[in-house]
mmCIF file of the N, C-alpha and C atoms, coordinates in Angstrom:
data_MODEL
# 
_entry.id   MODEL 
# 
loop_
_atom_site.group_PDB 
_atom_site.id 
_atom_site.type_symbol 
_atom_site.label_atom_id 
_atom_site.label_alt_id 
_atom_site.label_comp_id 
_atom_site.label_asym_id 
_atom_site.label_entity_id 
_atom_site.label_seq_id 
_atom_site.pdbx_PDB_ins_code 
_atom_site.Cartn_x 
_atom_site.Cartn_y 
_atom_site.Cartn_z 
_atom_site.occupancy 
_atom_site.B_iso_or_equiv 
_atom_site.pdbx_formal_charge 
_atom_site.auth_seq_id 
_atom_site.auth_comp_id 
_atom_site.auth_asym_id 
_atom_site.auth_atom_id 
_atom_site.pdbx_PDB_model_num 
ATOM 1   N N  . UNK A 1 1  ? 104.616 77.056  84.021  1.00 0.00 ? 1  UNK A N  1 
ATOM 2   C CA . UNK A 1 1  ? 103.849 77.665  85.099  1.00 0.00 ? 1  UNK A CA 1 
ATOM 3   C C  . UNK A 1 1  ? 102.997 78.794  84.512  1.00 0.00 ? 1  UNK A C  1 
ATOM 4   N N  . UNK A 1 2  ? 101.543 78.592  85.088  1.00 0.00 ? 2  UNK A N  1 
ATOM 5   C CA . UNK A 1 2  ? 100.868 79.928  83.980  1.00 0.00 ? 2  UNK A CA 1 
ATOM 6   C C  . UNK A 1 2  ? 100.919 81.177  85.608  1.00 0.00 ? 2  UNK A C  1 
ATOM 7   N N  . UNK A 1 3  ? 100.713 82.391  84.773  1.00 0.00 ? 3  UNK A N  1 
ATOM 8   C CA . UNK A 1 3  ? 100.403 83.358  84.950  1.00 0.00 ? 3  UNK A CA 1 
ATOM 9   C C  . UNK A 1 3  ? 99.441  83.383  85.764  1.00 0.00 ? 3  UNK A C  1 
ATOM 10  N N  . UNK A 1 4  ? 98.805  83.701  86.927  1.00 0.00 ? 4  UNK A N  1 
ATOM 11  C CA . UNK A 1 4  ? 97.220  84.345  87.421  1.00 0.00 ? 4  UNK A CA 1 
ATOM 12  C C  . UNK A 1 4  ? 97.075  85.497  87.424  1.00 0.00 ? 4  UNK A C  1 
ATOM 13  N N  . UNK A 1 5  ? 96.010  85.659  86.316  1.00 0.00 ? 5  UNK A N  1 
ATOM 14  C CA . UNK A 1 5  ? 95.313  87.059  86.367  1.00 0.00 ? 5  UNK A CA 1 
ATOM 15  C C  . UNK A 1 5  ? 94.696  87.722  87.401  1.00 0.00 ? 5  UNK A C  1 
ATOM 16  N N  . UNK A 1 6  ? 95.117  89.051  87.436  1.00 0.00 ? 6  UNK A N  1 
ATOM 17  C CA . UNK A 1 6  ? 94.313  89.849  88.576  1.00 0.00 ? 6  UNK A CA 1 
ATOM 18  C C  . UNK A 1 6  ? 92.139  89.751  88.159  1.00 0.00 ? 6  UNK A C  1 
ATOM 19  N N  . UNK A 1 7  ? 91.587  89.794  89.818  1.00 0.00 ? 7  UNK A N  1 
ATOM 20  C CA . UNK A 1 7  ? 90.407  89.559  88.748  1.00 0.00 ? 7  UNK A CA 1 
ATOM 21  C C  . UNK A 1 7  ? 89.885  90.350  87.480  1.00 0.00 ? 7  UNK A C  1 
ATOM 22  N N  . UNK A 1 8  ? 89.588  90.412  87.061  1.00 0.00 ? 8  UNK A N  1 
ATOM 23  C CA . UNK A 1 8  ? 88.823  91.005  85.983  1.00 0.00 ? 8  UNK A CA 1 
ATOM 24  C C  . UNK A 1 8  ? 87.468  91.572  86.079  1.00 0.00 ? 8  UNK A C  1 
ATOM 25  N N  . UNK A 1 9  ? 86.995  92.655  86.022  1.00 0.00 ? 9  UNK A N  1 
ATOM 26  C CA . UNK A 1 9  ? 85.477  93.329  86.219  1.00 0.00 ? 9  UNK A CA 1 
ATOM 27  C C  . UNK A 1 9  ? 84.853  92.371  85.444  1.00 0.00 ? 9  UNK A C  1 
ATOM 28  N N  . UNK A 1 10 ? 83.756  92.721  85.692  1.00 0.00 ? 10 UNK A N  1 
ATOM 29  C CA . UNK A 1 10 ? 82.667  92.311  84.597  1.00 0.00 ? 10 UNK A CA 1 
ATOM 30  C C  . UNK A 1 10 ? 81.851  93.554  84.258  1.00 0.00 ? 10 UNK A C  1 
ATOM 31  N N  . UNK A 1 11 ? 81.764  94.256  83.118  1.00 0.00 ? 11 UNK A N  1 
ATOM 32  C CA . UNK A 1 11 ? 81.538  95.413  82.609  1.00 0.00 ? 11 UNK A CA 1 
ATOM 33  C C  . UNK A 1 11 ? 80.098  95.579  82.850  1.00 0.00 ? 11 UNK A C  1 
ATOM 34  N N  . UNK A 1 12 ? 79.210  94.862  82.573  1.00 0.00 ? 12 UNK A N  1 
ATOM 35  C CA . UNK A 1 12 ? 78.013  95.246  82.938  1.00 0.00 ? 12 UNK A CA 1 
ATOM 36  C C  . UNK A 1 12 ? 77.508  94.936  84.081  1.00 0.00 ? 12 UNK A C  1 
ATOM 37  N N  . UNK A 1 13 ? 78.079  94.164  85.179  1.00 0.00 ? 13 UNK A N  1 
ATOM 38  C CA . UNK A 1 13 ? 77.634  93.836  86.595  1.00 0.00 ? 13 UNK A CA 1 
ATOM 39  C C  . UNK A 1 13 ? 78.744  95.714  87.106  1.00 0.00 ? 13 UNK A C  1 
ATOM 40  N N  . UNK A 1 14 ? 79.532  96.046  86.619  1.00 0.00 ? 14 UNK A N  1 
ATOM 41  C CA . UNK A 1 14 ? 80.277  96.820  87.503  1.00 0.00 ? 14 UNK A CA 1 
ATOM 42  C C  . UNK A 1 14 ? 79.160  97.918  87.385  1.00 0.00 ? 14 UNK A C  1 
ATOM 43  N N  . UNK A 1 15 ? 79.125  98.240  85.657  1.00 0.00 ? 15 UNK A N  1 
ATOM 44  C CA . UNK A 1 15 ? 78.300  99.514  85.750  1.00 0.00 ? 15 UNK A CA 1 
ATOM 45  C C  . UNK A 1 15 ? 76.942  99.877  86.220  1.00 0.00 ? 15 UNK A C  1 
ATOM 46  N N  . UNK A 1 16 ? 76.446  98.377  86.433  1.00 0.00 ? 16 UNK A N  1 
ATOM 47  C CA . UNK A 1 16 ? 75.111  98.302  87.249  1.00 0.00 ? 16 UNK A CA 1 
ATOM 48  C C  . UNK A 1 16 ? 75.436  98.676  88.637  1.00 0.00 ? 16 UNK A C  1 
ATOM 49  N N  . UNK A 1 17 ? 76.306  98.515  88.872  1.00 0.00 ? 17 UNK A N  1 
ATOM 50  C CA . UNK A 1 17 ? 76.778  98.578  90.391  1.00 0.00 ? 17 UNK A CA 1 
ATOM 51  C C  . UNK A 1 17 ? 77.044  99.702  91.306  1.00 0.00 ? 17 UNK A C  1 
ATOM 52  N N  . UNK A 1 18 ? 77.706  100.390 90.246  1.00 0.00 ? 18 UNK A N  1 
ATOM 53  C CA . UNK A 1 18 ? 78.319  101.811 90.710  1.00 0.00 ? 18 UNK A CA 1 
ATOM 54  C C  . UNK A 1 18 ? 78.150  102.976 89.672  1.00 0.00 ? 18 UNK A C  1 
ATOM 55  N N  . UNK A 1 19 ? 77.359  102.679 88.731  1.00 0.00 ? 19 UNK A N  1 
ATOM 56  C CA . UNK A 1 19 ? 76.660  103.338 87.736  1.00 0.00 ? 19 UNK A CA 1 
ATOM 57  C C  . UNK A 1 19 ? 75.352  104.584 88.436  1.00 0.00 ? 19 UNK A C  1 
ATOM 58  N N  . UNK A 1 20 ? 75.527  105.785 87.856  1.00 0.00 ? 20 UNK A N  1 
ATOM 59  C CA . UNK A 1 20 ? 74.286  106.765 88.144  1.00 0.00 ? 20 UNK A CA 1 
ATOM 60  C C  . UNK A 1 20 ? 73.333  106.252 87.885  1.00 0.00 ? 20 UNK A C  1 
ATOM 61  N N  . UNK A 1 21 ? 72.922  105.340 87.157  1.00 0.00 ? 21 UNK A N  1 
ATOM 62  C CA . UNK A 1 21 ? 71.476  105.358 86.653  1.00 0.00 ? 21 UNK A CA 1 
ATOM 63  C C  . UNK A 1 21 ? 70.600  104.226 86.654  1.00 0.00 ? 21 UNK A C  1 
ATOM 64  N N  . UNK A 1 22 ? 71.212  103.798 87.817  1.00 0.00 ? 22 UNK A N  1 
ATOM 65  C CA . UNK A 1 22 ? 70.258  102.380 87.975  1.00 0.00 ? 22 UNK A CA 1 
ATOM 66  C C  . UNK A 1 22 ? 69.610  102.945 90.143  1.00 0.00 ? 22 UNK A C  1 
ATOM 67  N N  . UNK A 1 23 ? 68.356  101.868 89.676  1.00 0.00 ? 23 UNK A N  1 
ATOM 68  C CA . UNK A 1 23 ? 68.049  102.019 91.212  1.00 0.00 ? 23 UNK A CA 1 
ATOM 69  C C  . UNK A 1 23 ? 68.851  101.401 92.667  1.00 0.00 ? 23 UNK A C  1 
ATOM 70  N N  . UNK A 1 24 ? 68.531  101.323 93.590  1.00 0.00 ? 24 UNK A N  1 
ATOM 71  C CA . UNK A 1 24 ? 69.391  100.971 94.850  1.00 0.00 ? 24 UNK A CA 1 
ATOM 72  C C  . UNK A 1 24 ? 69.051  99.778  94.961  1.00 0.00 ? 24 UNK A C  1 
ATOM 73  N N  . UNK A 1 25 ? 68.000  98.849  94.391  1.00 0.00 ? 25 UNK A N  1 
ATOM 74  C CA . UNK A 1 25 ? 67.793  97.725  94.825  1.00 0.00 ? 25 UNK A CA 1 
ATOM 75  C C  . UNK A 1 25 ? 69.031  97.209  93.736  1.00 0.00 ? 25 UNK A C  1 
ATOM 76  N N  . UNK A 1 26 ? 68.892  97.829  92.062  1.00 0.00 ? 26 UNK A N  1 
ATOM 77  C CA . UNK A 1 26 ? 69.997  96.963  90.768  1.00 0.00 ? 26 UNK A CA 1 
ATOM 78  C C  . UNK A 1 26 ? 71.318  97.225  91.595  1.00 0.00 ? 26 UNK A C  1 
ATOM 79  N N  . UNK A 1 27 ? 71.423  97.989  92.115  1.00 0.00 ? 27 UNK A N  1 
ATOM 80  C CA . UNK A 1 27 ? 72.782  98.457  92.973  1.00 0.00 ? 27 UNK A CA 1 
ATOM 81  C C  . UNK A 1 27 ? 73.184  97.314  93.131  1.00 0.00 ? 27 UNK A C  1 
ATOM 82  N N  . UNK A 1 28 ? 72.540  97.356  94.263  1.00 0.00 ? 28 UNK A N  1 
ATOM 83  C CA . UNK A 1 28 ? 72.768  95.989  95.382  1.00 0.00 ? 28 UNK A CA 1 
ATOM 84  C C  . UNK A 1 28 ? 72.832  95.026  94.966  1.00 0.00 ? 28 UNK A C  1 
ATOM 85  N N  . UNK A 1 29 ? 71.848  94.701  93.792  1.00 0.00 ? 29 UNK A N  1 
ATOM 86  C CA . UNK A 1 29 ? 71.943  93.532  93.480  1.00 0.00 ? 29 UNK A CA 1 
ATOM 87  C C  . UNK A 1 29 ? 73.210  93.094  92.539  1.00 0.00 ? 29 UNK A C  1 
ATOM 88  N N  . UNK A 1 30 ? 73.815  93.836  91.982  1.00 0.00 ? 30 UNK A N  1 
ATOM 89  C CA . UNK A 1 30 ? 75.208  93.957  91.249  1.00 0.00 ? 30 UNK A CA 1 
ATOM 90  C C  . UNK A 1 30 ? 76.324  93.726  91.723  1.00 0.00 ? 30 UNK A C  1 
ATOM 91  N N  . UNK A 1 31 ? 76.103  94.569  93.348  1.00 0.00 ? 31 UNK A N  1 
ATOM 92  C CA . UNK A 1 31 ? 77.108  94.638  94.418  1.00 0.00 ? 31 UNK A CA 1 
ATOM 93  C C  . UNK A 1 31 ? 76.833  93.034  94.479  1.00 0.00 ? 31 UNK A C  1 
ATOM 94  N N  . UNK A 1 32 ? 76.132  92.348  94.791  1.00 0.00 ? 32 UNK A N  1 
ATOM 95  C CA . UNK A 1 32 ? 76.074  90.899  95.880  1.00 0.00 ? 32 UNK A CA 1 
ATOM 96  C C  . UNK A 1 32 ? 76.951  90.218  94.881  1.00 0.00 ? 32 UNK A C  1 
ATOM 97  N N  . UNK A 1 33 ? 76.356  90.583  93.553  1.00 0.00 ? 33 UNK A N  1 
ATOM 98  C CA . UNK A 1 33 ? 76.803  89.330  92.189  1.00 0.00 ? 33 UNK A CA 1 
ATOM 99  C C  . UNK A 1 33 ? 78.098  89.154  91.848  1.00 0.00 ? 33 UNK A C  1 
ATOM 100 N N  . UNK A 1 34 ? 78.897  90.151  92.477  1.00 0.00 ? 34 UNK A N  1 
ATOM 101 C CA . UNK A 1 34 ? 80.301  90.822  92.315  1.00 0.00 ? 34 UNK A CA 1 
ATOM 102 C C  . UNK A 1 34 ? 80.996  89.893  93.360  1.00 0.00 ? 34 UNK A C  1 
ATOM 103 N N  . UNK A 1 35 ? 80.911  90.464  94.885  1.00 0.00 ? 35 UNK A N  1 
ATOM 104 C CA . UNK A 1 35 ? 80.822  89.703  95.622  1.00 0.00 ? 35 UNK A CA 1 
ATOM 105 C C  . UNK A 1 35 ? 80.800  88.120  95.639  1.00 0.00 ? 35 UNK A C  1 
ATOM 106 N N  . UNK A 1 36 ? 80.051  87.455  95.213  1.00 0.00 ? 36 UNK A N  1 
ATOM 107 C CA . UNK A 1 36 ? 79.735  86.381  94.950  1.00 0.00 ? 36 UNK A CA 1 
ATOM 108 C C  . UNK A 1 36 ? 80.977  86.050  93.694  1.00 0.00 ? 36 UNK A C  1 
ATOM 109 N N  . UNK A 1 37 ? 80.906  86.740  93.181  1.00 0.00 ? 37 UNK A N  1 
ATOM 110 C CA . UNK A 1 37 ? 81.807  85.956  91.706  1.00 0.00 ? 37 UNK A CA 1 
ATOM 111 C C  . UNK A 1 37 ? 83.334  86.027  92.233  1.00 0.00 ? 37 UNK A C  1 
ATOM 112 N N  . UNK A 1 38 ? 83.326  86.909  92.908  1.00 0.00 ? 38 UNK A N  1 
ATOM 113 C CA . UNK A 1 38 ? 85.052  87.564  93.989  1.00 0.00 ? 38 UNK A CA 1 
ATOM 114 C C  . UNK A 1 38 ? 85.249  85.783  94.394  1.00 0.00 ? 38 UNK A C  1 
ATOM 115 N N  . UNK A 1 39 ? 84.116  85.810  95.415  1.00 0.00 ? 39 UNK A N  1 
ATOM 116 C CA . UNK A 1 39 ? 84.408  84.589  96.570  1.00 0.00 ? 39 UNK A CA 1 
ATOM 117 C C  . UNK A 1 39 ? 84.169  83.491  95.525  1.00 0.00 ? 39 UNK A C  1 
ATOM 118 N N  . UNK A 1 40 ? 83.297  83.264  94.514  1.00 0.00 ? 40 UNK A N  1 
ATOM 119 C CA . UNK A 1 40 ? 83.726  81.615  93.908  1.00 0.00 ? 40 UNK A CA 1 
ATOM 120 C C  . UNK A 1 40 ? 85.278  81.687  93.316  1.00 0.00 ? 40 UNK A C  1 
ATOM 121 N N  . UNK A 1 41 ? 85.934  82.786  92.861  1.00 0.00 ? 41 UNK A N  1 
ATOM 122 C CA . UNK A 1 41 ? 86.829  82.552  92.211  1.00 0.00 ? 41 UNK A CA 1 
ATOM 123 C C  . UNK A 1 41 ? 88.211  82.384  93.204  1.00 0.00 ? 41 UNK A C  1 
ATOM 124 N N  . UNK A 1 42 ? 88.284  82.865  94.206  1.00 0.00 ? 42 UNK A N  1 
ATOM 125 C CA . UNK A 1 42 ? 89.089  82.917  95.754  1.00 0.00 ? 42 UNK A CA 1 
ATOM 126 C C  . UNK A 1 42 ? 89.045  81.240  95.827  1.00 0.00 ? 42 UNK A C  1 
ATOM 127 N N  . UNK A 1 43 ? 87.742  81.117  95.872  1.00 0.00 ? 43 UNK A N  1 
ATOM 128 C CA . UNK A 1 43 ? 87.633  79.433  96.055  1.00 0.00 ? 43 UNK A CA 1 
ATOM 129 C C  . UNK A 1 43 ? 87.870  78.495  95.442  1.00 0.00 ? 43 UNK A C  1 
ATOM 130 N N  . UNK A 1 44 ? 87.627  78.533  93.850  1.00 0.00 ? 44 UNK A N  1 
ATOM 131 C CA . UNK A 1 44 ? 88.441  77.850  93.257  1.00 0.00 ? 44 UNK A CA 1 
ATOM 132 C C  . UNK A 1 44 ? 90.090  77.731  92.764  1.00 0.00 ? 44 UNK A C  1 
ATOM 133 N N  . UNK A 1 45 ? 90.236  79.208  93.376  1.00 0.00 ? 45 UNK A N  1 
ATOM 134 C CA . UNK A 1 45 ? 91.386  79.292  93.176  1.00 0.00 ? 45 UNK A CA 1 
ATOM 135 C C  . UNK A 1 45 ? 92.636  78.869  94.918  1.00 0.00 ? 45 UNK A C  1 
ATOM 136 N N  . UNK A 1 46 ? 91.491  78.118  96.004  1.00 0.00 ? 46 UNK A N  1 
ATOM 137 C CA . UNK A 1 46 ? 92.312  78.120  96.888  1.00 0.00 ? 46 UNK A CA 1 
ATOM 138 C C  . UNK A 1 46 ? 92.706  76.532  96.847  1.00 0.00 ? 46 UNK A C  1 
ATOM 139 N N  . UNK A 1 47 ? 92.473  76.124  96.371  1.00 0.00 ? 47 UNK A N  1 
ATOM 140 C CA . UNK A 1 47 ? 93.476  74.787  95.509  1.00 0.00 ? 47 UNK A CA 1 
ATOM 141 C C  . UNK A 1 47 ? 94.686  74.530  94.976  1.00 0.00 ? 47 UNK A C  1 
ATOM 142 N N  . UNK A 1 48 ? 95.236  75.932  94.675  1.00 0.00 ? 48 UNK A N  1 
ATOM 143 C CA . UNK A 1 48 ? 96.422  76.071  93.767  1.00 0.00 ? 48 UNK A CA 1 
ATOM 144 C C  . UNK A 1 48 ? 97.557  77.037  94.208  1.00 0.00 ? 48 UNK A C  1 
ATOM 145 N N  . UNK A 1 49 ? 97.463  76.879  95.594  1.00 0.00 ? 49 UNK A N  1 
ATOM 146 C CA . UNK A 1 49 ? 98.419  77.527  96.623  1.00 0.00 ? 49 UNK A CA 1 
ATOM 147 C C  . UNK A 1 49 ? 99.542  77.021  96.534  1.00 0.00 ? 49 UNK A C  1 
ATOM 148 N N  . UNK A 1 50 ? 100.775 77.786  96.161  1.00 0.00 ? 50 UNK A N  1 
ATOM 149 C CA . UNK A 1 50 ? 102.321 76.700  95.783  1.00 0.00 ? 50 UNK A CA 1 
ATOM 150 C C  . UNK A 1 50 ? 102.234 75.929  97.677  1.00 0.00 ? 50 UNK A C  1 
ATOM 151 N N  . UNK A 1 51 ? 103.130 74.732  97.304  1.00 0.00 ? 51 UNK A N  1 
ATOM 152 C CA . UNK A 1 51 ? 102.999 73.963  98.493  1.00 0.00 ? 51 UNK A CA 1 
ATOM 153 C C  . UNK A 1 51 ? 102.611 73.427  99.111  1.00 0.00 ? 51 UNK A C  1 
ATOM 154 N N  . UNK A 1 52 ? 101.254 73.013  98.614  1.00 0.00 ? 52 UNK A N  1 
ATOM 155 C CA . UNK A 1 52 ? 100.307 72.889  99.931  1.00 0.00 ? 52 UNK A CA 1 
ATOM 156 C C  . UNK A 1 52 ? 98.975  73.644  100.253 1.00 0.00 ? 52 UNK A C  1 
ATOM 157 N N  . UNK A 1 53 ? 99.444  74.900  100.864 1.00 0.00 ? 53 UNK A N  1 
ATOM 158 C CA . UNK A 1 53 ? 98.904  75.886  101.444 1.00 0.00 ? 53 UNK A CA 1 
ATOM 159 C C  . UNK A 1 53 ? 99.320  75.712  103.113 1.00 0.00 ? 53 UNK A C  1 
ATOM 160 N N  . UNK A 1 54 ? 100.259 74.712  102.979 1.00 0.00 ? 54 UNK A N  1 
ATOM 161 C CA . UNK A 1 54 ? 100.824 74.780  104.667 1.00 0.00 ? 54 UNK A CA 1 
ATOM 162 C C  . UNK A 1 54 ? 101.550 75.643  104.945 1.00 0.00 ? 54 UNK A C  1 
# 
């Protein structure tokens, strides 16, 4: 049985994200990509629910 890792950042989408020194649009756009990578991985990972998922 393997292990599942907690997610993992992605170092340069985070620091774009919540970093001082980028503008509000790179913000956002870091924020969505984050977001987005959260929910594909939720999703591929909702396949592998012990049981079922019933």
């Amino acid at each position: 049985m393997t292990h599942l890792q907690p997610s993992a950042r992605v170092p340069a989408l985070w620091a774009a994200a919540y970093g001082p020194r980028h503008t509000r649009a790179v913000s956002r756009a870091a924020r969505c990509l984050l977001r987005l990578r959260a929910f594909a991985r939720d999703l591929a990972l909702a396949d592998h629910v012990p049981f079922g998922g019933y």
